[in-house]
N, C-alpha and C positions, 0 to 999 in steps of 0.2 A: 504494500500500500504506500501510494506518495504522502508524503511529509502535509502536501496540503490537503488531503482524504483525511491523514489522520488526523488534523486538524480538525477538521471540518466535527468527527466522528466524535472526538473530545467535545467539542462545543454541544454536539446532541447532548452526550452524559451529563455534564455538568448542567444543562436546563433541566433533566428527568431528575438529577441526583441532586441538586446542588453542589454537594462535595464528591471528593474519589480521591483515596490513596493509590501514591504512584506504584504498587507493586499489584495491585486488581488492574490499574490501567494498563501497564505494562502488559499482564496477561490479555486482557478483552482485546489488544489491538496487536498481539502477536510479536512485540517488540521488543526489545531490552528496556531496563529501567532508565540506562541512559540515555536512549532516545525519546523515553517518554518526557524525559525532565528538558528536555530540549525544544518539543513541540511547548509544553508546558509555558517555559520560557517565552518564547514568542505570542503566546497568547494573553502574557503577562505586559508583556510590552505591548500588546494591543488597546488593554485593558478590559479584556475580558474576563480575566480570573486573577486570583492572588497566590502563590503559593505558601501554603504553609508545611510544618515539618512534615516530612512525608507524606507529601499527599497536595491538594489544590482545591480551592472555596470558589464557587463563583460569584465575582460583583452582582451586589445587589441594586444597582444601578442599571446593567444586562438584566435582572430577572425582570423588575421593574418595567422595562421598554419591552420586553418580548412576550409579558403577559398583557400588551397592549397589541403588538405585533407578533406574533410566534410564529408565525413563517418564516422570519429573518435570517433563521437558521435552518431550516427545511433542505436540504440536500434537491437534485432536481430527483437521483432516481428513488427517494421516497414519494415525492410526489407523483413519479410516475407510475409506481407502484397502488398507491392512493387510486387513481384513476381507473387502473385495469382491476383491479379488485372488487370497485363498485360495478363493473360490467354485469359480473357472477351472482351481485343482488339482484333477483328478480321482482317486478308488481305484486304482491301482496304476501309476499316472503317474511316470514318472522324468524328475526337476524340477532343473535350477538353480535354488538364489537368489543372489542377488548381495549385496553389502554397502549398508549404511547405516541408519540409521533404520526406513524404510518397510520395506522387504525384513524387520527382526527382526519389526515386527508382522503382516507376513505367514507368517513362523515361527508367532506365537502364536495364530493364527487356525488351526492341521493339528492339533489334537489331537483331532479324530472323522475325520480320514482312515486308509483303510486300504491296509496293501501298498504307498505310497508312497515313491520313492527318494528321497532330495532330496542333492544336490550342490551347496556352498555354501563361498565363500573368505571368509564373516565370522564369526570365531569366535561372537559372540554369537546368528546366527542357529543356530550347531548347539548353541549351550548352552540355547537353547529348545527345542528337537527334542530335549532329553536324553529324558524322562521322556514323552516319546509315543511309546506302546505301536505304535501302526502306522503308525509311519515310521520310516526307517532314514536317518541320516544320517553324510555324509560330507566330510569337509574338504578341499580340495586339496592344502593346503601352499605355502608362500610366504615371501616377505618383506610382514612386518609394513608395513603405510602408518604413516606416524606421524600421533600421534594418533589412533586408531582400534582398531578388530578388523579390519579386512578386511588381508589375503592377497595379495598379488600377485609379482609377476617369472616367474623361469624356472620354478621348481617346480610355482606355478601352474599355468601353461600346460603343460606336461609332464604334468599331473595328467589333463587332457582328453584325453589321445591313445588313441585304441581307445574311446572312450566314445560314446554318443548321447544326448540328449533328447527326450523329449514336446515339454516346453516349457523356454524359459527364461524368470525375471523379472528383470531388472536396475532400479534408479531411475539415473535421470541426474540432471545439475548443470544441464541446461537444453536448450530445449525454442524453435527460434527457424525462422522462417521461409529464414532467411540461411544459416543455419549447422548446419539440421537438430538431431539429438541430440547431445548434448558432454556430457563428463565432467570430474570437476575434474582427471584426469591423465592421463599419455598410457599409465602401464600399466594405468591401467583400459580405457581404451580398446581397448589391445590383445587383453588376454585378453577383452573380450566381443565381439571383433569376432570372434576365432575363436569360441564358442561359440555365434554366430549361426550358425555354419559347419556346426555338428553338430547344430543340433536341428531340428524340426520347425515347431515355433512360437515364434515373439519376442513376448515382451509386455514392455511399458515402462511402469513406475511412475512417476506424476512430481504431487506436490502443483499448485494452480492458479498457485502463486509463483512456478514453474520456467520459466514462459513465455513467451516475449519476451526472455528470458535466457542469456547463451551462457558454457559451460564454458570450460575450459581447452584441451581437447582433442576436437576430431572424430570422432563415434563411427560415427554411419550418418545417409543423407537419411531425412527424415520418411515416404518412402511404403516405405522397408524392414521396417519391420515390421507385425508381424498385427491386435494389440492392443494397445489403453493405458486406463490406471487412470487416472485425475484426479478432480479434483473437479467438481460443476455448476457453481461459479460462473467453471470457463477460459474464456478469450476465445472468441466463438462465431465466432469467422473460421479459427481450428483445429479446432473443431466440423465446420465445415462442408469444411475442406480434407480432411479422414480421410474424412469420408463421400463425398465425390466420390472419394476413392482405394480406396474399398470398404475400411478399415479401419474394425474395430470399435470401440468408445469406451465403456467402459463408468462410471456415476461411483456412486460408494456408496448402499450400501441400494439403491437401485432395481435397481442393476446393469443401468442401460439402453444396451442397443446402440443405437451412432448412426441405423443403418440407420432404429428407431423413430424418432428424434427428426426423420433429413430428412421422414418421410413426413408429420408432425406440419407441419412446416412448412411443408411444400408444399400443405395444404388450406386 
């Protein structure tokens, strides 16, 4: 990954986390500690973050403007992600979204859907869902993760009981041949392991960074779910693992299922 990706990647973290020690960041971005303290650096000099002993705060002056603007930071291929994800919602589909980033600009891609439920624990995907006329959304309830909007514990889960899905979308914190899907916490993991429990269909959002990278916690193996959103440019040895598991792969704008791309490369 180039120095300005990891950048870029660092600035995601620090608006979900507020903080991150440099030896998790190091790991989440596959680098040495010394490199991490390097990007760090410059981001320091930006005046995006501060660093403290081991580890980095983000200015609360950045938290301040991006909970005005939060796109500022939005990478292009989450957004593009965002976009082809909302394809797979259909008119009167009852949808979780999950929290983070990707999951808000797949909120912002439903406003020409119709008769859609959406069930979501990250306050700012349902503050996107205000002012769309045909969708109805709903909160679970929870405790606040820090740093963040997203929902989670007992109320959460509590929230799901007597409920069903079409589909659910969750993004994960990584995406490893070792370790399957992982999240950065174990009560994320929990509440979406039950909601795999009650829908229909699993789809997994995860930028091309997520890959080779392992969360905090243990979410599901790689061949548990239906669909995944990435980008073209993920490692094409997970390309080709989905398609041999008959899972679908879908990556922006084209919105190509894998199933086209093995036949592609089997001529």
């Amino acid at each position: 990954m180039f120095a300005v990706a990891r950048q870029q990647k660092i600035k995601e973290l620090l608006l979900k986390h507020k903080q991150i020690d440099v030896t998790t960041l190091a790991a989440t971005l596959g680098v040495t500690e010394v490199t991490a303290r390097r990007d760090l650096d410059v981001l320091e000099k930006e005046g995006f973050a501060t660093k403290t002993h081991g580890g980095v705060i983000i200015n609360e002056a950045v938290m301040e403007e991006n909970r005005e603007t939060p796109d500022n930071c939005v990478s292009p291929e989450i957004r593009e992600i965002g976009e082809s994800a909302a394809l797979l919602i259909d008119d009167k589909d009852a949808v979780f979204i999950g929290g983070g980033l990707t999951c808000q600009q797949i909120a912002l891609n439903l406003k020409n859907k119709q008769r859609v439920m959406v069930m979501t624990n990250d306050l700012m995907v349902a503050r996107e869902l205000t002012n769309t006329n045909g969708v109805i959304s709903v909160v679970t309830g929870g405790n606040t993760l820090a740093g963040t909007n997203v929902l989670l514990g007992d109320l959460a889960l509590r929230a799901l009981e007597g409920i069903h899905f079409n589909k659910v979308i969750i993004s994960v914190a990584g995406v490893s041949f070792s370790h399957g899907f992982t999240t950065d916490t174990v009560e994320e993991a929990q509440l979406y392991k039950q909601l795999f429990s009650i829908s229909n269909e699993t789809i997994i959002v995860a930028d091309y960074n997520k890959f080779n990278k392992i969360g905090f916690a243990h979410l599901t193996d790689l061949t548990s779910i239906h669909k995944l959103v990435t980008n073209k440019e993920v490692d094409p040895q997970f390309k080709e693992f989905f398609f041999q598991h008959n899972i679908k792969v879908y990556t922006p704008f084209e919105v190509e299922e894998l199933t086209t791309w093995g036949e592609s490369a089997g001529e």
